[in-house]
C-alpha positions in Angstrom: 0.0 0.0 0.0 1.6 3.4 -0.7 2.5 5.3 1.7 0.7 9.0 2.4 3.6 11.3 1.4 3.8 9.4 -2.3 -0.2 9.9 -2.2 0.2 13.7 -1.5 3.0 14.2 -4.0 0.4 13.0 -6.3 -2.0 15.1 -5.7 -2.2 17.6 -8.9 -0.5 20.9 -8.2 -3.7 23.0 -7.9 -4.7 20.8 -5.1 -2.1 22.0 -2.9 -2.7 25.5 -4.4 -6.2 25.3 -3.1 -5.2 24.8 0.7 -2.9 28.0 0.7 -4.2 31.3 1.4 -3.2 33.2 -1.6 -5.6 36.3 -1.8 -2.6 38.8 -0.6 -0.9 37.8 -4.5 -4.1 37.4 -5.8 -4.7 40.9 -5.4 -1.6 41.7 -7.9 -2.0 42.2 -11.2 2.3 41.9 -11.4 1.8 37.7 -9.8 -1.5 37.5 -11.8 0.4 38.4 -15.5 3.1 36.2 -14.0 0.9 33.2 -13.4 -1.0 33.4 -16.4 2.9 33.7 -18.6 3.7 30.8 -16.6 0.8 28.8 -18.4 0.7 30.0 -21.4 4.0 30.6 -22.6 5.3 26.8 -22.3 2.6 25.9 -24.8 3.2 28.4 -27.3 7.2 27.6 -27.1 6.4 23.9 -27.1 4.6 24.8 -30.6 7.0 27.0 -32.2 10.0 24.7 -31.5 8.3 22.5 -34.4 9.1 25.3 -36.4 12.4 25.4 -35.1 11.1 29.3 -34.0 11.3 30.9 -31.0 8.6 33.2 -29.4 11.1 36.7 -30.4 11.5 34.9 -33.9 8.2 34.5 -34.4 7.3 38.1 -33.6 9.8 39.1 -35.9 8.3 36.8 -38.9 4.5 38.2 -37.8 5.4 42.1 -37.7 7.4 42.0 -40.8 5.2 40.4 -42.9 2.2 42.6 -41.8 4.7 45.4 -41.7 6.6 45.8 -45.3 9.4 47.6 -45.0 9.4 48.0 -41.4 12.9 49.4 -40.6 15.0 47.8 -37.7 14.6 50.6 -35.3 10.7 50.5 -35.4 10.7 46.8 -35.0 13.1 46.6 -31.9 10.7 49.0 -30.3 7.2 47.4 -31.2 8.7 44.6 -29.6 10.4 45.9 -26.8 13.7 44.7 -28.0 17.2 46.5 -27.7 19.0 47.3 -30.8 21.9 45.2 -30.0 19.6 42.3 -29.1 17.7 42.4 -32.1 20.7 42.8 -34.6 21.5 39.4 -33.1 18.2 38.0 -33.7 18.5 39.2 -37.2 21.9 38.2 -38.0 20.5 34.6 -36.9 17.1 34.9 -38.9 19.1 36.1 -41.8 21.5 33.6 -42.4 18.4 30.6 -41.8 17.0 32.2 -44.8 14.1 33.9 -43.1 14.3 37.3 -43.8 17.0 40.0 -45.6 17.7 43.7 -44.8 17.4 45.7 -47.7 18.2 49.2 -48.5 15.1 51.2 -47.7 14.4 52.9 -51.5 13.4 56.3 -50.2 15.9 56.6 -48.0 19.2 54.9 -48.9 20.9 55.7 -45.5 18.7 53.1 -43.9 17.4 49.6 -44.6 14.2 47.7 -44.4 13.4 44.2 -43.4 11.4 41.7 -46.1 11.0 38.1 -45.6 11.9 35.8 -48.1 9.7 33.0 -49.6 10.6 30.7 -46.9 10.1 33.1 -44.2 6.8 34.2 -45.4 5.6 30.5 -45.1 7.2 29.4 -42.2 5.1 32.7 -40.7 2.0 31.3 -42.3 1.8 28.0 -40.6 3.3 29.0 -37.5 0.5 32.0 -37.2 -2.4 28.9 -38.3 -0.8 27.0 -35.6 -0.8 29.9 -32.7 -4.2 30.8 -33.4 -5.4 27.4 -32.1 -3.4 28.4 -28.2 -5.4 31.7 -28.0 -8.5 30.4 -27.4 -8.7 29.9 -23.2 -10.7 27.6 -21.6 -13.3 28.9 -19.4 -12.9 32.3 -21.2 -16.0 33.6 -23.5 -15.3 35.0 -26.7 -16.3 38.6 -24.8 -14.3 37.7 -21.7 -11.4 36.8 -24.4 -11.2 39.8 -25.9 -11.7 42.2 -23.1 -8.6 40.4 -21.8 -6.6 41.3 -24.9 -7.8 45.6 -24.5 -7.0 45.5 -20.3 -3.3 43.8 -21.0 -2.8 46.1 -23.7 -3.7 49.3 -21.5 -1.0 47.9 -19.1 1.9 47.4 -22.0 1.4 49.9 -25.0 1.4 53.5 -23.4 4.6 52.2 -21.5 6.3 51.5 -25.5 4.9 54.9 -26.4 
Protein backbone atom coordinates (compact mmCIF):
# COMPACT_ATOMS: atom_id res chain seq x y z
CA UNK A 1 0.00 0.00 0.00
CA UNK A 2 1.58 3.37 -0.70
CA UNK A 3 2.47 5.30 1.75
CA UNK A 4 0.71 8.96 2.44
CA UNK A 5 3.63 11.29 1.45
CA UNK A 6 3.75 9.37 -2.30
CA UNK A 7 -0.20 9.90 -2.22
CA UNK A 8 0.18 13.66 -1.49
CA UNK A 9 3.03 14.18 -3.97
CA UNK A 10 0.44 13.03 -6.32
CA UNK A 11 -2.01 15.14 -5.70
CA UNK A 12 -2.21 17.57 -8.94
CA UNK A 13 -0.52 20.90 -8.19
CA UNK A 14 -3.72 22.96 -7.92
CA UNK A 15 -4.72 20.84 -5.13
CA UNK A 16 -2.12 21.95 -2.92
CA UNK A 17 -2.68 25.45 -4.38
CA UNK A 18 -6.15 25.27 -3.08
CA UNK A 19 -5.17 24.78 0.69
CA UNK A 20 -2.93 28.01 0.66
CA UNK A 21 -4.16 31.29 1.37
CA UNK A 22 -3.25 33.23 -1.65
CA UNK A 23 -5.57 36.28 -1.78
CA UNK A 24 -2.59 38.76 -0.61
CA UNK A 25 -0.87 37.75 -4.48
CA UNK A 26 -4.06 37.39 -5.84
CA UNK A 27 -4.72 40.93 -5.39
CA UNK A 28 -1.55 41.68 -7.89
CA UNK A 29 -1.98 42.22 -11.18
CA UNK A 30 2.29 41.95 -11.36
CA UNK A 31 1.76 37.74 -9.78
CA UNK A 32 -1.55 37.53 -11.76
CA UNK A 33 0.43 38.43 -15.52
CA UNK A 34 3.08 36.15 -13.99
CA UNK A 35 0.88 33.16 -13.35
CA UNK A 36 -1.05 33.43 -16.42
CA UNK A 37 2.88 33.71 -18.57
CA UNK A 38 3.72 30.82 -16.58
CA UNK A 39 0.85 28.81 -18.45
CA UNK A 40 0.74 30.01 -21.35
CA UNK A 41 4.02 30.58 -22.56
CA UNK A 42 5.27 26.82 -22.32
CA UNK A 43 2.57 25.90 -24.81
CA UNK A 44 3.24 28.38 -27.31
CA UNK A 45 7.25 27.65 -27.06
CA UNK A 46 6.43 23.86 -27.12
CA UNK A 47 4.55 24.79 -30.57
CA UNK A 48 7.00 26.96 -32.22
CA UNK A 49 10.05 24.69 -31.46
CA UNK A 50 8.31 22.51 -34.37
CA UNK A 51 9.06 25.27 -36.40
CA UNK A 52 12.41 25.37 -35.14
CA UNK A 53 11.06 29.27 -33.95
CA UNK A 54 11.33 30.89 -31.02
CA UNK A 55 8.65 33.22 -29.42
CA UNK A 56 11.09 36.75 -30.45
CA UNK A 57 11.53 34.95 -33.93
CA UNK A 58 8.19 34.48 -34.40
CA UNK A 59 7.32 38.05 -33.64
CA UNK A 60 9.82 39.14 -35.95
CA UNK A 61 8.25 36.84 -38.88
CA UNK A 62 4.49 38.24 -37.81
CA UNK A 63 5.42 42.15 -37.68
CA UNK A 64 7.43 42.03 -40.78
CA UNK A 65 5.20 40.35 -42.88
CA UNK A 66 2.24 42.65 -41.80
CA UNK A 67 4.66 45.39 -41.66
CA UNK A 68 6.55 45.82 -45.26
CA UNK A 69 9.42 47.57 -45.05
CA UNK A 70 9.38 48.03 -41.42
CA UNK A 71 12.93 49.41 -40.56
CA UNK A 72 15.01 47.76 -37.69
CA UNK A 73 14.64 50.60 -35.28
CA UNK A 74 10.66 50.47 -35.40
CA UNK A 75 10.69 46.79 -34.96
CA UNK A 76 13.13 46.56 -31.93
CA UNK A 77 10.73 49.02 -30.27
CA UNK A 78 7.24 47.44 -31.16
CA UNK A 79 8.66 44.60 -29.55
CA UNK A 80 10.41 45.95 -26.80
CA UNK A 81 13.71 44.73 -27.97
CA UNK A 82 17.23 46.51 -27.65
CA UNK A 83 19.02 47.27 -30.76
CA UNK A 84 21.92 45.19 -29.96
CA UNK A 85 19.56 42.29 -29.10
CA UNK A 86 17.70 42.45 -32.12
CA UNK A 87 20.73 42.81 -34.62
CA UNK A 88 21.53 39.44 -33.11
CA UNK A 89 18.16 38.03 -33.75
CA UNK A 90 18.47 39.22 -37.22
CA UNK A 91 21.91 38.20 -38.05
CA UNK A 92 20.46 34.56 -36.91
CA UNK A 93 17.09 34.86 -38.88
CA UNK A 94 19.14 36.12 -41.83
CA UNK A 95 21.55 33.60 -42.35
CA UNK A 96 18.37 30.62 -41.85
CA UNK A 97 16.97 32.21 -44.85
CA UNK A 98 14.09 33.86 -43.12
CA UNK A 99 14.32 37.30 -43.77
CA UNK A 100 16.99 40.04 -45.60
CA UNK A 101 17.73 43.71 -44.82
CA UNK A 102 17.39 45.69 -47.73
CA UNK A 103 18.21 49.25 -48.52
CA UNK A 104 15.12 51.23 -47.68
CA UNK A 105 14.41 52.95 -51.47
CA UNK A 106 13.39 56.33 -50.16
CA UNK A 107 15.94 56.60 -47.99
CA UNK A 108 19.22 54.92 -48.86
CA UNK A 109 20.92 55.74 -45.53
CA UNK A 110 18.71 53.06 -43.91
CA UNK A 111 17.45 49.58 -44.63
CA UNK A 112 14.21 47.69 -44.38
CA UNK A 113 13.41 44.20 -43.35
CA UNK A 114 11.37 41.71 -46.14
CA UNK A 115 10.98 38.12 -45.62
CA UNK A 116 11.89 35.84 -48.14
CA UNK A 117 9.74 32.98 -49.56
CA UNK A 118 10.64 30.75 -46.89
CA UNK A 119 10.13 33.13 -44.15
CA UNK A 120 6.75 34.17 -45.40
CA UNK A 121 5.59 30.52 -45.09
CA UNK A 122 7.17 29.38 -42.23
CA UNK A 123 5.11 32.71 -40.69
CA UNK A 124 2.04 31.34 -42.27
CA UNK A 125 1.75 27.95 -40.60
CA UNK A 126 3.31 29.00 -37.46
CA UNK A 127 0.47 32.04 -37.19
CA UNK A 128 -2.36 28.91 -38.27
CA UNK A 129 -0.79 26.98 -35.64
CA UNK A 130 -0.84 29.94 -32.71
CA UNK A 131 -4.18 30.76 -33.45
CA UNK A 132 -5.43 27.43 -32.10
CA UNK A 133 -3.40 28.43 -28.21
CA UNK A 134 -5.44 31.66 -28.00
CA UNK A 135 -8.54 30.38 -27.41
CA UNK A 136 -8.66 29.90 -23.20
CA UNK A 137 -10.65 27.65 -21.59
CA UNK A 138 -13.25 28.92 -19.38
CA UNK A 139 -12.95 32.27 -21.23
CA UNK A 140 -16.03 33.59 -23.45
CA UNK A 141 -15.26 34.97 -26.66
CA UNK A 142 -16.34 38.56 -24.77
CA UNK A 143 -14.29 37.70 -21.71
CA UNK A 144 -11.45 36.81 -24.39
CA UNK A 145 -11.21 39.84 -25.87
CA UNK A 146 -11.75 42.22 -23.10
CA UNK A 147 -8.64 40.35 -21.80
CA UNK A 148 -6.60 41.31 -24.86
CA UNK A 149 -7.83 45.61 -24.54
CA UNK A 150 -7.00 45.53 -20.35
CA UNK A 151 -3.33 43.77 -20.99
CA UNK A 152 -2.79 46.13 -23.70
CA UNK A 153 -3.72 49.28 -21.45
CA UNK A 154 -0.99 47.88 -19.10
CA UNK A 155 1.94 47.44 -22.01
CA UNK A 156 1.41 49.92 -25.04
CA UNK A 157 1.38 53.55 -23.43
CA UNK A 158 4.59 52.20 -21.48
CA UNK A 159 6.32 51.49 -25.54
CA UNK A 160 4.90 54.90 -26.42
Amino acid sequence: MPSARIKRQNKAPQDDAKAIDQSVLLRMLGYNCLQAYLVLVPSIKKLLAKYSLKPAEFSVLALVKSNPDVNQKRLGQAINISPPNLATLLDRMESNGLLTRQRNPSDKRSQVLVLTPKGSNLCDKAQAATAKLDSVPGLSDAEHATLMLLLQKVFLPLRR
